[in-house]
C-alpha positions in Angstrom: 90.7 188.8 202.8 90.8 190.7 200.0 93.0 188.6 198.0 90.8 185.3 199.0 87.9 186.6 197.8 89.3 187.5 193.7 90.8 183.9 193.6 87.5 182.4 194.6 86.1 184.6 192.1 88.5 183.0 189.5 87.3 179.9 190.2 83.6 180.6 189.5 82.5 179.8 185.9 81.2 183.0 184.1 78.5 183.2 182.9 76.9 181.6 185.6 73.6 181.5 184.2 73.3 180.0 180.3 74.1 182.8 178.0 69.9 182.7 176.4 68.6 182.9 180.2 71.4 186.1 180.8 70.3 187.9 177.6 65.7 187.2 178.2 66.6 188.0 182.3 68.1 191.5 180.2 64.9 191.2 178.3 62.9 191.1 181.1 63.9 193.7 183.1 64.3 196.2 180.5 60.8 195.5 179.2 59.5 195.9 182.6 61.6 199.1 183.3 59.9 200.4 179.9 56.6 199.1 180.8 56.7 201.1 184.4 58.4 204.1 182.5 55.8 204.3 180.0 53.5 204.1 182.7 54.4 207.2 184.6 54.1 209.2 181.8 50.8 208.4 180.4 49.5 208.8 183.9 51.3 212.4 185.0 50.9 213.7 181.5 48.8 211.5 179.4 47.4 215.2 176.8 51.6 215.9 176.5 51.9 212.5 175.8 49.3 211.8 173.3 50.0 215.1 171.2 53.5 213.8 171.0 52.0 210.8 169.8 49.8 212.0 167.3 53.1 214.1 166.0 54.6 210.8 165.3 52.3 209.6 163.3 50.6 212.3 161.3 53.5 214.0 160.2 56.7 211.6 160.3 58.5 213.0 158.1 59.2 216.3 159.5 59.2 214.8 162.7 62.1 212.7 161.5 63.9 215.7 160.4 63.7 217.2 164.1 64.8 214.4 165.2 68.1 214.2 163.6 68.1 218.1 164.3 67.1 217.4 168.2 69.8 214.6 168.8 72.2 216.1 166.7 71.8 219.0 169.3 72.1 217.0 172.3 75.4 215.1 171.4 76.9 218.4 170.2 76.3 220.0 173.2 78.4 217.7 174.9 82.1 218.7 172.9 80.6 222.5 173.6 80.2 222.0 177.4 83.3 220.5 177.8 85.1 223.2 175.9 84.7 225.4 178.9 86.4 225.5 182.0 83.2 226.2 184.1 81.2 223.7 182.0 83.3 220.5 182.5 81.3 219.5 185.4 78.0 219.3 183.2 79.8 217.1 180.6 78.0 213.4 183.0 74.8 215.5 183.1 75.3 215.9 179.0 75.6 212.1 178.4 72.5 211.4 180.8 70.5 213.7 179.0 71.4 211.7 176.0 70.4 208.6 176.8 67.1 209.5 178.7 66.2 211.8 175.3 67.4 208.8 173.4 65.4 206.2 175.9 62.1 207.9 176.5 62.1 208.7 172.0 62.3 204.8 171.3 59.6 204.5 173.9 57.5 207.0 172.3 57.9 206.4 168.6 57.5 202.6 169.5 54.2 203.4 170.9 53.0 205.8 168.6 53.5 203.3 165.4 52.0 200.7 167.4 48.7 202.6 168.3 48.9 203.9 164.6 48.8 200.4 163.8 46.2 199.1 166.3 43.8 202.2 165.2 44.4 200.6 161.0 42.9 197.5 162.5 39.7 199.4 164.4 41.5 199.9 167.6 39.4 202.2 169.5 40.5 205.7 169.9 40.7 206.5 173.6 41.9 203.1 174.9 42.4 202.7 178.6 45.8 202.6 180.4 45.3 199.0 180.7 45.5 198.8 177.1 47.9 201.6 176.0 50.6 199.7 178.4 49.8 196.3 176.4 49.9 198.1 173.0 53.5 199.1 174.7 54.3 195.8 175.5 53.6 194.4 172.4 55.5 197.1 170.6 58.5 196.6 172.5 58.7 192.5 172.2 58.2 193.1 168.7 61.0 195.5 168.2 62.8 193.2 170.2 62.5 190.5 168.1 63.6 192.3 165.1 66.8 192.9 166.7 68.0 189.8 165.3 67.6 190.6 162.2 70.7 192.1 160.8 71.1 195.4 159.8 67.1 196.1 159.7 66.7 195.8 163.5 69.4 198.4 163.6 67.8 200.7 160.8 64.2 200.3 162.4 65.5 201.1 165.9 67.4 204.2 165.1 64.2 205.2 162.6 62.0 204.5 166.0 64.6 207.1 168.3 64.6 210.0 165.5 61.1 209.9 165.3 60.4 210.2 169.3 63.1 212.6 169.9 61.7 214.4 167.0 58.6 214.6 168.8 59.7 215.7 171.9 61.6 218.5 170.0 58.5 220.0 168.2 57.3 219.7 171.4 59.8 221.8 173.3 60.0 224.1 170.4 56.4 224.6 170.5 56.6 225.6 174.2 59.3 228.2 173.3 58.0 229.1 170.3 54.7 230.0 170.6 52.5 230.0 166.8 51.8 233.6 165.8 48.8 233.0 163.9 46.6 229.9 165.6 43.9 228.4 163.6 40.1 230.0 164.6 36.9 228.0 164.9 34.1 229.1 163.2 33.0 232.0 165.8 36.3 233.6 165.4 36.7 233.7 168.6 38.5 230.3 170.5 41.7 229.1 168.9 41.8 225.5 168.6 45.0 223.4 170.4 46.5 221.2 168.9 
């Protein structure tokens, strides 16, 4: 039975579907994967979310440089944990963490330069989840699109994943970290968050 069944899979044309209607059904669900990712978050922790966001935009420069510190980190943890006898097993847990650090940073960064972007053009400031999940949207087809164009896609992708991993390093590091000497409103007596 077994053999049957891998000559009538020889005999099937592959792709089956046209290569553009493989590569937008890829689109597609990816987008929507995003879309229902990026919802999750901005509904469990939508103040984590938005300081991260804000992080992106104010100060991308340093959060760049975390970035490259942050992912740096994460892909040289995986040599280190495999170096060890008793650390072998976390080696698959390594690479996950990877690409969920590298996945949920693009999503971030992509959304924080497209709010940055909507706010330029009188967006309004607390926009509903309706509208932060379209500002998403939008952000992601248009990242998409420049994809195809050679060697900038790449460079704005990559630019888009430092800048979200760097924000969810200062984030982290900010949680372990605590800031000694916190700014003091005007009564001297309630620090002001961030």
């Amino acid at each position: 039975m077994y053999r049957e069944f891998d000559r009538s899979w020889d005999m099937v044309d592959m792709p089956m579907l046209p290569v553009w209607l493989s590569l937008f059904s890829a689109f597609v669900i990816s987008t929507i994967f995003l879309l229902l990712l990026a919802a999750v978050f901005l509904t469990l922790v939508p103040n984590r979310v938005e300081k991260m966001r804000r992080r992106v935009t104010r100060q991308p420069l340093q959060t760049f440089l975390l970035g490259v510190i942050g992912l740096s980190a994460l892909f040289g943890m995986v040599p280190v944990t495999g170096l060890t006898i008793i650390g072998i097993p976390f080696v698959p847990f390594a690479l996950l963490l990877i690409i969920v650090a590298w996945t949920l940073g693009y999503l971030l960064a992509a959304y924080g330069v497209a709010r940055r972007i909507l706010l330029a053009f009188d967006g309004n400031e607390d926009p509903s989840l309706l509208m932060k999940l379209a500002t998403i949207l939008v952000a992601i087809c248009v990242v998409a699109i420049l994809n195809f164009i050679s060697f900038v896609g790449w460079v704005v992708n990559y630019t888009l994943v430092l800048l979200g991993v760097g924000a969810m390093t200062a984030g982290l590091l900010s949680l372990w970290i605590t800031d000694p000497d916190p700014a003091v409103e005007l009564d001297m007596q309630t620090p002001i968050d961030d």
